[in-house]
PDB file of N, CA, C and O in Angstrom:
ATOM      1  N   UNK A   1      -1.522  -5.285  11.641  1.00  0.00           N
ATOM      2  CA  UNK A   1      -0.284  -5.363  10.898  1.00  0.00           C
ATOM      3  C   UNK A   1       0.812  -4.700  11.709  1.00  0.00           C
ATOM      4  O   UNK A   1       0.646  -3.716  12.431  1.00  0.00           O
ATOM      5  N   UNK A   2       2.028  -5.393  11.495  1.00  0.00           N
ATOM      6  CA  UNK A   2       2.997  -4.647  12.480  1.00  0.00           C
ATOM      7  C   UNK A   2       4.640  -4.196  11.093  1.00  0.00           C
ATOM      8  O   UNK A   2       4.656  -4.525   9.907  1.00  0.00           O
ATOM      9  N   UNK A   3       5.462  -3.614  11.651  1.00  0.00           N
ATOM     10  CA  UNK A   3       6.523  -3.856  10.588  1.00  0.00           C
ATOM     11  C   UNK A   3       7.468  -5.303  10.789  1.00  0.00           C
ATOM     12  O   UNK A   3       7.428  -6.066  11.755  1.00  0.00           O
ATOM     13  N   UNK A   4       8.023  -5.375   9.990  1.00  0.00           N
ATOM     14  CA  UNK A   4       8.714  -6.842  10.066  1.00  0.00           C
ATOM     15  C   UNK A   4      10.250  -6.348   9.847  1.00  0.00           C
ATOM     16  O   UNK A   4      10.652  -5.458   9.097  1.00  0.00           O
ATOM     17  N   UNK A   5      11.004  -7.205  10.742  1.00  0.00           N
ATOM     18  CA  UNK A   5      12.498  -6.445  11.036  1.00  0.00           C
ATOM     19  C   UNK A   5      13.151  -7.216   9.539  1.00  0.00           C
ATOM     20  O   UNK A   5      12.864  -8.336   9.117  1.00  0.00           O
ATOM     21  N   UNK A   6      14.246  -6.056   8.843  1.00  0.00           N
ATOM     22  CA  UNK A   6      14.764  -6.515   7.466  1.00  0.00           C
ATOM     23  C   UNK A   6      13.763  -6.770   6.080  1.00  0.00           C
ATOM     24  O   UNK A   6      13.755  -7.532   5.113  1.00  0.00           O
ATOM     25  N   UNK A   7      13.019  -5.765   6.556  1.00  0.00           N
ATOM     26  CA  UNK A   7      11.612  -5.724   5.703  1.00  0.00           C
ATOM     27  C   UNK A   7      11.474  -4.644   4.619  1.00  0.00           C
ATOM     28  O   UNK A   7      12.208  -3.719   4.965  1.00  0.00           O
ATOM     29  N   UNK A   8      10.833  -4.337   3.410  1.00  0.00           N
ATOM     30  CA  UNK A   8      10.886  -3.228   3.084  1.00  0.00           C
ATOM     31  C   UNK A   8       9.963  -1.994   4.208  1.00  0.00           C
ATOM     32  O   UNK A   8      10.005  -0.767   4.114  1.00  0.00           O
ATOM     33  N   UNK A   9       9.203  -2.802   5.193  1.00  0.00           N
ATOM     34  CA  UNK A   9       8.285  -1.883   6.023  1.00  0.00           C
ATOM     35  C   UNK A   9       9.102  -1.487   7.024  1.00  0.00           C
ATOM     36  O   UNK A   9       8.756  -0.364   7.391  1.00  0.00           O
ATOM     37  N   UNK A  10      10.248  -1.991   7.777  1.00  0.00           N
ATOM     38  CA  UNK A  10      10.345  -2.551   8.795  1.00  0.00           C
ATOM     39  C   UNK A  10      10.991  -1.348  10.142  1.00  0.00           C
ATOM     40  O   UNK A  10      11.369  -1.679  11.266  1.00  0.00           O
ATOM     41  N   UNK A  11      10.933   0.439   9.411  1.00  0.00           N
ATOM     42  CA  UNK A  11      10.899   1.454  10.651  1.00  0.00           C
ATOM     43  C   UNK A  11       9.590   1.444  11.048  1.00  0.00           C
ATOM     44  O   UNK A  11       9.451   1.579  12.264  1.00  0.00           O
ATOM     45  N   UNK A  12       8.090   1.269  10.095  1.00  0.00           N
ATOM     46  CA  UNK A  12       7.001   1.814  10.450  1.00  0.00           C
ATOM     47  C   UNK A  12       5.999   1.359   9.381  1.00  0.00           C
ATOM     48  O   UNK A  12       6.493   1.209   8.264  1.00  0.00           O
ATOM     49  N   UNK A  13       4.961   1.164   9.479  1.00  0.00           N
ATOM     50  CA  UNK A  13       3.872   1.068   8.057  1.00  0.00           C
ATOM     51  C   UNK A  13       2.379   2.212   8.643  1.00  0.00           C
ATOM     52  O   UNK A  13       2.312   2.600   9.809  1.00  0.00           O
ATOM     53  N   UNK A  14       1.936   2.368   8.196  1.00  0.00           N
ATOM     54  CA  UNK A  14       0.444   3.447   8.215  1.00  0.00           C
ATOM     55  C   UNK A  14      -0.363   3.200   6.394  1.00  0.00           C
ATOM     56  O   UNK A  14      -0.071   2.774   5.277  1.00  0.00           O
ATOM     57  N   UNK A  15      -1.608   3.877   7.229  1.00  0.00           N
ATOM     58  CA  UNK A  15      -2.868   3.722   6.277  1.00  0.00           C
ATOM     59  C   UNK A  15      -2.169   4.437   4.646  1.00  0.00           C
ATOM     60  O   UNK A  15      -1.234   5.229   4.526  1.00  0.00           O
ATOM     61  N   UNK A  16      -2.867   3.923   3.764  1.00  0.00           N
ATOM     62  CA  UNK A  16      -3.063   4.419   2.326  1.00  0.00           C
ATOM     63  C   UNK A  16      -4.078   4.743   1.923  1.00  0.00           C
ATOM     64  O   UNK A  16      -4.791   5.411   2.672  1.00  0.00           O
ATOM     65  N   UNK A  17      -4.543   4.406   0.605  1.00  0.00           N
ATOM     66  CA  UNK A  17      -5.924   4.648   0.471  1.00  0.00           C
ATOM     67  C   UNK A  17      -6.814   3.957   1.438  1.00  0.00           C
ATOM     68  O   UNK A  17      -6.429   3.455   2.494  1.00  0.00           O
ATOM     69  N   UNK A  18      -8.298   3.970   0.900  1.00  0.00           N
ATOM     70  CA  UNK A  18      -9.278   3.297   1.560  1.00  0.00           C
ATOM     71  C   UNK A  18      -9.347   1.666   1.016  1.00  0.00           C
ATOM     72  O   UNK A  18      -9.314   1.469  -0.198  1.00  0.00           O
ATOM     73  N   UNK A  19      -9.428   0.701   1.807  1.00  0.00           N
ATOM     74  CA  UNK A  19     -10.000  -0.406   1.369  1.00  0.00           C
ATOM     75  C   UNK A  19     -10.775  -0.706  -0.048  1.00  0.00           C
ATOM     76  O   UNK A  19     -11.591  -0.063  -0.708  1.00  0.00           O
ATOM     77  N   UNK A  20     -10.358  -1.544  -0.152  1.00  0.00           N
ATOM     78  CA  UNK A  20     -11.312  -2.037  -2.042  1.00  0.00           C
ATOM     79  C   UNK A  20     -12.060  -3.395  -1.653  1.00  0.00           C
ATOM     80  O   UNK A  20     -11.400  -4.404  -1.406  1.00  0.00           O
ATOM     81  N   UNK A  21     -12.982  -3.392  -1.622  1.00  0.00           N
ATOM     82  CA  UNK A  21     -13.683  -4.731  -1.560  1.00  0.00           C
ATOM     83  C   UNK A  21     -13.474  -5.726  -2.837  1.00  0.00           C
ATOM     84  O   UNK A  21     -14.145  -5.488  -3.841  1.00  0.00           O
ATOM     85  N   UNK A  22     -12.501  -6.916  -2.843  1.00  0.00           N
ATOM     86  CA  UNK A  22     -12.922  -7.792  -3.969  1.00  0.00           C
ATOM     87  C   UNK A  22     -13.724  -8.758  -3.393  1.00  0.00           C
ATOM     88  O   UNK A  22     -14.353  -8.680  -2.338  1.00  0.00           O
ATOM     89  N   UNK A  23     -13.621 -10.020  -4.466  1.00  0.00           N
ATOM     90  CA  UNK A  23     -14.624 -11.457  -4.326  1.00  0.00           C
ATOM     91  C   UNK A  23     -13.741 -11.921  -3.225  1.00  0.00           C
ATOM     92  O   UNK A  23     -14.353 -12.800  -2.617  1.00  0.00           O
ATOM     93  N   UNK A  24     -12.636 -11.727  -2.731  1.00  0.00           N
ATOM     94  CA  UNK A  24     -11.187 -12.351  -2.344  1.00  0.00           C
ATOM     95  C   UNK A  24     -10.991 -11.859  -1.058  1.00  0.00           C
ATOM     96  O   UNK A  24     -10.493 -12.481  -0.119  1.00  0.00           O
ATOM     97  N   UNK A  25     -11.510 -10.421  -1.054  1.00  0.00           N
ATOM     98  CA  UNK A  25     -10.999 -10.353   0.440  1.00  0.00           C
ATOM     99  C   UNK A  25     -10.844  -8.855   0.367  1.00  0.00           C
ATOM    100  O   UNK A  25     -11.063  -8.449  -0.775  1.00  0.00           O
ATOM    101  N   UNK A  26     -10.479  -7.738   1.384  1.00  0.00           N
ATOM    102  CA  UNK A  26     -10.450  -6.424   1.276  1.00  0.00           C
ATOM    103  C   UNK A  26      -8.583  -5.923   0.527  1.00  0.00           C
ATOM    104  O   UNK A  26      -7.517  -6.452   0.840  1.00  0.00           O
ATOM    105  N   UNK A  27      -8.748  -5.078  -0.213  1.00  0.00           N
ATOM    106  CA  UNK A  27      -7.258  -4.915  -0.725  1.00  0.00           C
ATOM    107  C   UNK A  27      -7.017  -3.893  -0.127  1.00  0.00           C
ATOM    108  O   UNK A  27      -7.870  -3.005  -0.145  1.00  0.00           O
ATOM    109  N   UNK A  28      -5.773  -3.699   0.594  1.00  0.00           N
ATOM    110  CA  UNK A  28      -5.144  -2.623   1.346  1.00  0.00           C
ATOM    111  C   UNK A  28      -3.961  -1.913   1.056  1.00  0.00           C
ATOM    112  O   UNK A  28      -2.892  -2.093   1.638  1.00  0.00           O
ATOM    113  N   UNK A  29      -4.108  -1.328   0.399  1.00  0.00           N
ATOM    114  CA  UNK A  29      -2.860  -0.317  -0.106  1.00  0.00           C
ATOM    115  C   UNK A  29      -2.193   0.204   1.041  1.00  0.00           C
ATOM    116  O   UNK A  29      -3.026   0.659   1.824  1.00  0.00           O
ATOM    117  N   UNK A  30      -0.896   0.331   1.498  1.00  0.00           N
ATOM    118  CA  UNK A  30      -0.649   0.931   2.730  1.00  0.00           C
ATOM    119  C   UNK A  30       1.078   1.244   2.588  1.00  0.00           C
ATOM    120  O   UNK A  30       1.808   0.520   1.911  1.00  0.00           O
ATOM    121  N   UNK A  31       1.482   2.237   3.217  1.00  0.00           N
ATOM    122  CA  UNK A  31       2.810   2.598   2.839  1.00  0.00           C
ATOM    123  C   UNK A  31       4.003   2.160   4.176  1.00  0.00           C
ATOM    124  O   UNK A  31       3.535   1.906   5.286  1.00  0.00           O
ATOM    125  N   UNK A  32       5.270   2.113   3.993  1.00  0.00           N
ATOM    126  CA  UNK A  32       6.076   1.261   5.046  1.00  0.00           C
ATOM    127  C   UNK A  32       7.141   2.479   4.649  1.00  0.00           C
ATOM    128  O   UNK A  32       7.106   3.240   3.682  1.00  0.00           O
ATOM    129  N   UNK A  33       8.353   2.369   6.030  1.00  0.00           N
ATOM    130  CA  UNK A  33       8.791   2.806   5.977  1.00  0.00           C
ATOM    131  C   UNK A  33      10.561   1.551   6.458  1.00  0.00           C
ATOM    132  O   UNK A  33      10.586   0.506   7.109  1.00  0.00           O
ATOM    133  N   UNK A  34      11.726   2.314   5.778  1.00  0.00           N
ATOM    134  CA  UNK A  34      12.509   1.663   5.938  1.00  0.00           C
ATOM    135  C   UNK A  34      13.786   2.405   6.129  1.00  0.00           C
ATOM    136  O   UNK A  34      14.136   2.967   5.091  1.00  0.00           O
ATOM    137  N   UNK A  35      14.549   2.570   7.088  1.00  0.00           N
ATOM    138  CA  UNK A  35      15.503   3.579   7.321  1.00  0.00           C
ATOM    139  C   UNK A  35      16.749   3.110   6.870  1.00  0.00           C
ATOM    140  O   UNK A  35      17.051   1.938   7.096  1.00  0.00           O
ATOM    141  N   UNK A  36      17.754   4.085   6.076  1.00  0.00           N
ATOM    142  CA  UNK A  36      18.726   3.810   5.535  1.00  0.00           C
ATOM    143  C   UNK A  36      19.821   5.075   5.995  1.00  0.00           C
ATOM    144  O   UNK A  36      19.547   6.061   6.679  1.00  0.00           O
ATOM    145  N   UNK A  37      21.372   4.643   5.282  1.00  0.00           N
ATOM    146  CA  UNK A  37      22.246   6.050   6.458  1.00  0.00           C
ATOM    147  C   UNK A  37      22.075   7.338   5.955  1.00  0.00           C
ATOM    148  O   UNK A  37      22.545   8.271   6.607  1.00  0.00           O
ATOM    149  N   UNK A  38      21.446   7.571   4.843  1.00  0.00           N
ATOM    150  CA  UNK A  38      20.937   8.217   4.186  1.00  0.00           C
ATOM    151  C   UNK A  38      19.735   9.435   4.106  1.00  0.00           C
ATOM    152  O   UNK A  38      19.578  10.452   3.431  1.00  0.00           O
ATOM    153  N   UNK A  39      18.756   8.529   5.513  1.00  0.00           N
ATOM    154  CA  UNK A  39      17.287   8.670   5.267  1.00  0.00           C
ATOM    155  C   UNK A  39      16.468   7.791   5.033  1.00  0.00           C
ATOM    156  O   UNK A  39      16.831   6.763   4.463  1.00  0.00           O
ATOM    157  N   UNK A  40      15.373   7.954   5.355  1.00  0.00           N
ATOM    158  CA  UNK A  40      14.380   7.110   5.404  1.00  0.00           C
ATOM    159  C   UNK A  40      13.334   6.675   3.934  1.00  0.00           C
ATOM    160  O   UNK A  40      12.868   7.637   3.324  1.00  0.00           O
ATOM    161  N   UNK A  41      13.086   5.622   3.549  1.00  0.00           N
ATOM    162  CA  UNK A  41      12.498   5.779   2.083  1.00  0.00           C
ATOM    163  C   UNK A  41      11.368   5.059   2.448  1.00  0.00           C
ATOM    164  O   UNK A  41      11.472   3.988   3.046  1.00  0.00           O
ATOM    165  N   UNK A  42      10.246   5.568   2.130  1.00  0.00           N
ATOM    166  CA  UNK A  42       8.333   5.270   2.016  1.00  0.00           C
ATOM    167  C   UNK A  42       8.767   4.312   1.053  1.00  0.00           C
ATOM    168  O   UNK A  42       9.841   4.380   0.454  1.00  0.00           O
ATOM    169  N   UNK A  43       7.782   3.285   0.896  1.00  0.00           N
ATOM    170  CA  UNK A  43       7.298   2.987  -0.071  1.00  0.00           C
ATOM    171  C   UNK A  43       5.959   2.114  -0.070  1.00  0.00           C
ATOM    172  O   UNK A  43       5.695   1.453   0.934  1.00  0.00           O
ATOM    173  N   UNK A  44       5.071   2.100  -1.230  1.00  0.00           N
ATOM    174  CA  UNK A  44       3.881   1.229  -1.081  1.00  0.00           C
ATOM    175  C   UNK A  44       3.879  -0.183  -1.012  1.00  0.00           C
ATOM    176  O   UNK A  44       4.823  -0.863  -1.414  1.00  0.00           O
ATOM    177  N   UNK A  45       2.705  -0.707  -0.447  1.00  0.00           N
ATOM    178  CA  UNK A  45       2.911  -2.126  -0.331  1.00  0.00           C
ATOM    179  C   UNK A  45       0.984  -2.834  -0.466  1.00  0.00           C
ATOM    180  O   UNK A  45       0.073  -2.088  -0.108  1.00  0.00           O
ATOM    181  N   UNK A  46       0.827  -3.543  -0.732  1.00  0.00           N
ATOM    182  CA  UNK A  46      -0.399  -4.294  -0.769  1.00  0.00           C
ATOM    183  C   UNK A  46      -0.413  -5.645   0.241  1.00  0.00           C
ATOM    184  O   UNK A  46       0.422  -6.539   0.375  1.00  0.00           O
ATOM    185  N   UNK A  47      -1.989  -5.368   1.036  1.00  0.00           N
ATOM    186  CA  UNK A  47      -2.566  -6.924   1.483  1.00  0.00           C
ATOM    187  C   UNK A  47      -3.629  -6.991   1.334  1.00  0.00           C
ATOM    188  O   UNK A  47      -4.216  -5.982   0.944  1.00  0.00           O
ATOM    189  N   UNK A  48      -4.358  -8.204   1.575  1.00  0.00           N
ATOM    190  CA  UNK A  48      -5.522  -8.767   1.348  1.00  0.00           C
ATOM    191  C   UNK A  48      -5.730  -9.052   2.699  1.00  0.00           C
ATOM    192  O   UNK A  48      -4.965  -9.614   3.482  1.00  0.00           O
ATOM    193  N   UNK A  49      -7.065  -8.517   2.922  1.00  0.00           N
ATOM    194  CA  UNK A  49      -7.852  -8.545   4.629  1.00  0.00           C
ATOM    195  C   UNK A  49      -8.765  -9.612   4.143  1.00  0.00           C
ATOM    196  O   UNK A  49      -8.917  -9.869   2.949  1.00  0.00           O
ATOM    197  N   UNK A  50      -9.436 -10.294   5.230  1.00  0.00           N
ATOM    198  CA  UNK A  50     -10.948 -11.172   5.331  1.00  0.00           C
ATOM    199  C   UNK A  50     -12.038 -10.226   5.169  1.00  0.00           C
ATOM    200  O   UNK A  50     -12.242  -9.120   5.671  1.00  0.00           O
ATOM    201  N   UNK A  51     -12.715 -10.967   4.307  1.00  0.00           N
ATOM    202  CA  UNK A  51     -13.970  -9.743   4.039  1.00  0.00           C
ATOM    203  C   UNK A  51     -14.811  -9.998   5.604  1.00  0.00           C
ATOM    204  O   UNK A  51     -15.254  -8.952   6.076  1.00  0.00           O
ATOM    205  N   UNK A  52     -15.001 -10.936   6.217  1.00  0.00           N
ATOM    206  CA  UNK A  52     -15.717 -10.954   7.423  1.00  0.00           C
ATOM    207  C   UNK A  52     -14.994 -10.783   8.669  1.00  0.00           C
ATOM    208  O   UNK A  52     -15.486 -10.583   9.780  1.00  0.00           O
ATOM    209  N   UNK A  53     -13.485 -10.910   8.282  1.00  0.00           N
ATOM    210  CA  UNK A  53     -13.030 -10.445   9.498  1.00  0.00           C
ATOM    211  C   UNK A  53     -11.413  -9.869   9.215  1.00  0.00           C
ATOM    212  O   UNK A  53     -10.334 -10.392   8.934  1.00  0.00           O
ATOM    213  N   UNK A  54     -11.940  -8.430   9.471  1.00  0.00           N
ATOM    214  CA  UNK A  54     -10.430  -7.760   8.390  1.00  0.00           C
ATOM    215  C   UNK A  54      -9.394  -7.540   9.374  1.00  0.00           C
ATOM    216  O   UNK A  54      -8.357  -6.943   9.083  1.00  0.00           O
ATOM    217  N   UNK A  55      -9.677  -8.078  10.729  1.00  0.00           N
ATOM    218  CA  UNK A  55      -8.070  -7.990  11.275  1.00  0.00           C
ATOM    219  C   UNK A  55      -7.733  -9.431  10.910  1.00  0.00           C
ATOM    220  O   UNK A  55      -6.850  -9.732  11.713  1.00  0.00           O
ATOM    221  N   UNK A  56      -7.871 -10.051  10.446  1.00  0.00           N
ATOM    222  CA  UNK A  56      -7.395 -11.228   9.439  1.00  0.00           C
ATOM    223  C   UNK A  56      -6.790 -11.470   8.508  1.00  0.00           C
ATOM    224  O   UNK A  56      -7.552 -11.977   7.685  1.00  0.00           O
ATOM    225  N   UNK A  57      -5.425 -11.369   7.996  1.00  0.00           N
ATOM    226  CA  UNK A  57      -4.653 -10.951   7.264  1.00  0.00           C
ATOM    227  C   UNK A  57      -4.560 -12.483   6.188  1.00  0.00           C
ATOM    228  O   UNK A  57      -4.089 -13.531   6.631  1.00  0.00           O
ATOM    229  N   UNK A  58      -4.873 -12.405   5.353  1.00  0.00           N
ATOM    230  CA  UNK A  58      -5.361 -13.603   4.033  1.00  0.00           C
ATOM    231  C   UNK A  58      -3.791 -13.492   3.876  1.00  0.00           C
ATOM    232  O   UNK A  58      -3.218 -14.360   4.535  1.00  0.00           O
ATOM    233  N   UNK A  59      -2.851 -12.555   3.099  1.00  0.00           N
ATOM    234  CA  UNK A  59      -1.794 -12.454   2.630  1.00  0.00           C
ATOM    235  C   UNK A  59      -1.349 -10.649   2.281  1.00  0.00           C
ATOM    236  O   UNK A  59      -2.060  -9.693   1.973  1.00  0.00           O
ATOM    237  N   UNK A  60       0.291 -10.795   2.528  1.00  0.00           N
ATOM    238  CA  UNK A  60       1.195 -10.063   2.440  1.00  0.00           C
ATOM    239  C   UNK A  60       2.056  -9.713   0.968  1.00  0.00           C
ATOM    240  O   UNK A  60       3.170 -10.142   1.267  1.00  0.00           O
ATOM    241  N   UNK A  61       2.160  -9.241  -0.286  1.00  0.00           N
ATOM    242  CA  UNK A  61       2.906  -9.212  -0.885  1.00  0.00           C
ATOM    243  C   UNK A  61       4.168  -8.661  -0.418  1.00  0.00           C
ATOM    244  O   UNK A  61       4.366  -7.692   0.315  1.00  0.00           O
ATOM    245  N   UNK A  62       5.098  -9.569  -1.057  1.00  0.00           N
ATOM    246  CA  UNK A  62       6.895  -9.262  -0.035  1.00  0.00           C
ATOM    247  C   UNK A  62       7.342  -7.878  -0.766  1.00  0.00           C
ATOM    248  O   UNK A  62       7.974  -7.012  -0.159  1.00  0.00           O
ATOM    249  N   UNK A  63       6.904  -7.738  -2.301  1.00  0.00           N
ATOM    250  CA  UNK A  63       7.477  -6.341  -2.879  1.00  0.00           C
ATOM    251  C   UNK A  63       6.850  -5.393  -2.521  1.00  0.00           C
ATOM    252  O   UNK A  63       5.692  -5.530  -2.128  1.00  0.00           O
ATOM    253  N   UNK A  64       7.455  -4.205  -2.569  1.00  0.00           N
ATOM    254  CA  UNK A  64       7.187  -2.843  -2.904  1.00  0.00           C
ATOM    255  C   UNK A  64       6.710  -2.200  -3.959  1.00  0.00           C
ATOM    256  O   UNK A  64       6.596  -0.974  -3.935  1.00  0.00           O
TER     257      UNK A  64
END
């Protein structure tokens, strides 16, 4: 996973919890970062990994 420019991730993203195994695929809780003139604001984000091959990214939810 990388950040995506104009993203809610898009200074930085890193680990969250641990992986959840569903029927669907691994769920990845993981937090992003997004810089504003302000400061910088975290926030959480979810994906779905391949259960057989988890640098395989199934899907991205776009919200926070």
């Amino acid at each position: 996973m990388k950040p995506v420019q104009y993203h809610w991730d898009e200074m930085k993203i890193g680990p969250g919890a641990p992986p959840i195994k569903t029927k669907r695929g691994w769920l990845n809780i993981y937090h992003g970062v997004f810089p504003t003139m302000d400061g910088s604001v975290y926030r959480l984000g979810v994906c779905l990994h391949d259960l057989k091959n988890p640098a395989k990214i199934i899907g991205v939810y776009d919200g926070w």
